[in-house]
C-alpha positions in Angstrom: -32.0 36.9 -17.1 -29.5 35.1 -14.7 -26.9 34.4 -17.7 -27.6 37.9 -19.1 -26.5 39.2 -16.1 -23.5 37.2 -15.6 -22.8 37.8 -18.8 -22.6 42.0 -18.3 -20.9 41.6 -15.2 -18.1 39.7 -17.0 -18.0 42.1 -19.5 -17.5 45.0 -16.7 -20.8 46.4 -17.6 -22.0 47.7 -14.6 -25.6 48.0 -15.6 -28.7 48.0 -12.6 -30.9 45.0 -12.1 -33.5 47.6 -13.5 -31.6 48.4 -16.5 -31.4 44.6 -17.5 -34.5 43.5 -16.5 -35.9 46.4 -19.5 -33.6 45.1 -21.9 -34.3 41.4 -21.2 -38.0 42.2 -21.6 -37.2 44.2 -24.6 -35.2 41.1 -26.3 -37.5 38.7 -25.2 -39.9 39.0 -28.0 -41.8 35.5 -27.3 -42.3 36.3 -23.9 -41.0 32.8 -23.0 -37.9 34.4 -20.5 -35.4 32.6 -22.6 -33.5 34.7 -25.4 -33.2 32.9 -28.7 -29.8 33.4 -30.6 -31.9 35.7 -33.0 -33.1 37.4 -29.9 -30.1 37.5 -28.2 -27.9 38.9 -31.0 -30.5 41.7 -32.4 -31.5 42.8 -29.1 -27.5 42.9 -27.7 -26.7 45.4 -30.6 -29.1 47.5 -29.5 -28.5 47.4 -25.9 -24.6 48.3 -26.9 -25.5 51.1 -28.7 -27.8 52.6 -25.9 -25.9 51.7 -22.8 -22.4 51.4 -23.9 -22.1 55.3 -24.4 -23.3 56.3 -21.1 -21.1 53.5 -19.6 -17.9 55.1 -21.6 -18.4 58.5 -20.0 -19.4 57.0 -16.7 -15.6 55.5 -17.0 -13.7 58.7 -18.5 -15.4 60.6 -16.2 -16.2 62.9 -19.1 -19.4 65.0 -20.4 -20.0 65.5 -24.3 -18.5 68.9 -24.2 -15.1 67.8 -22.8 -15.1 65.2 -25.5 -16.0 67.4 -28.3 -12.7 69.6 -28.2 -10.1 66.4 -27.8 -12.3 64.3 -30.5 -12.0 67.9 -32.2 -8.1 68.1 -31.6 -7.5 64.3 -32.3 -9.1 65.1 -36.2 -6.6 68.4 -36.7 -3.9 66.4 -35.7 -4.4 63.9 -37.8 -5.4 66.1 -40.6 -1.8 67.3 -40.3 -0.1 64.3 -40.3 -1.7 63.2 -42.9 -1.1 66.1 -45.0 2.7 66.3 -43.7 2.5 62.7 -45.7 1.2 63.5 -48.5 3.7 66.6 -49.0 6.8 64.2 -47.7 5.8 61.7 -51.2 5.4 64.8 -53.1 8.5 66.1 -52.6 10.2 62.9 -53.3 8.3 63.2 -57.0 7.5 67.1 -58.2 9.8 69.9 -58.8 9.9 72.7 -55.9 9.0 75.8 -55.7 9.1 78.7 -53.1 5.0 78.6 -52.1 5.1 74.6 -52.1 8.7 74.5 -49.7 7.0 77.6 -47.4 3.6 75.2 -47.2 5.3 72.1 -46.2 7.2 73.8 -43.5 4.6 75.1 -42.2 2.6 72.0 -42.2 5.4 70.4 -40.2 5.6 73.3 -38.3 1.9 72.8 -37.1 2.0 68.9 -37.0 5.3 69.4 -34.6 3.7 72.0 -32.5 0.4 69.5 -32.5 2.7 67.0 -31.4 4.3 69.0 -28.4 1.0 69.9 -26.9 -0.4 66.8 -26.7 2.1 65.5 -25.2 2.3 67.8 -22.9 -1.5 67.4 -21.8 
């Protein structure tokens, strides 16, 4: 448990003596209070995904519905920059027309305005 601990700690996991002690219990699955690598290693994944969450929004400071609309805005603007890309290429290969020139600018219209407002928050 000792080395588990100091191990979290020098990962900056600030997890309670209560918290570890469950998951050292959980991972020890011989009951002998010494992980095995296989232990270690299978049990470790698992504690990651269960603790490392609440430890991320414990550091930003953030609930899931303040994360929902950046994650949400992060997607769009890549969505955009993505499909400014793809129209950049195309234009370099296929013949214009009115509908495709008024599509691309307003794609980089949008990925331009997406740009400006995140910078700007």
């Amino acid at each position: 448990f000792a080395m588990m601990k100091k191990m979290t700690s020098s990962m900056r996991m600030e997890i309670s003596d209560a918290t570890l002690h469950d998951a050292f219990d959980l991972l020890d699955k011989d009951n002998n209070n010494c992980l095995t690598l296989t232990e270690f290693i299978s049990g470790f994944a698992v504690l990651i995904k269960t603790v490392l969450p609440e430890l991320v929004l414990t550091a930003t400071k953030m609930t899931l519905p303040q994360i929902i609309p950046r994650l949400l805005s992060a997607l769009m603007t890549l969505i955009f920059i993505f499909l400014f890309l793809i129209f950049a290429f195309n234009a370099f290969t296929a013949k214009h027309d009115g509908l495709s020139s008024l599509i691309e600018s307003l794609v980089t219209t949008f990925v331009a305005l997406g740009a400006d407002v995140s910078t700007s928050t």
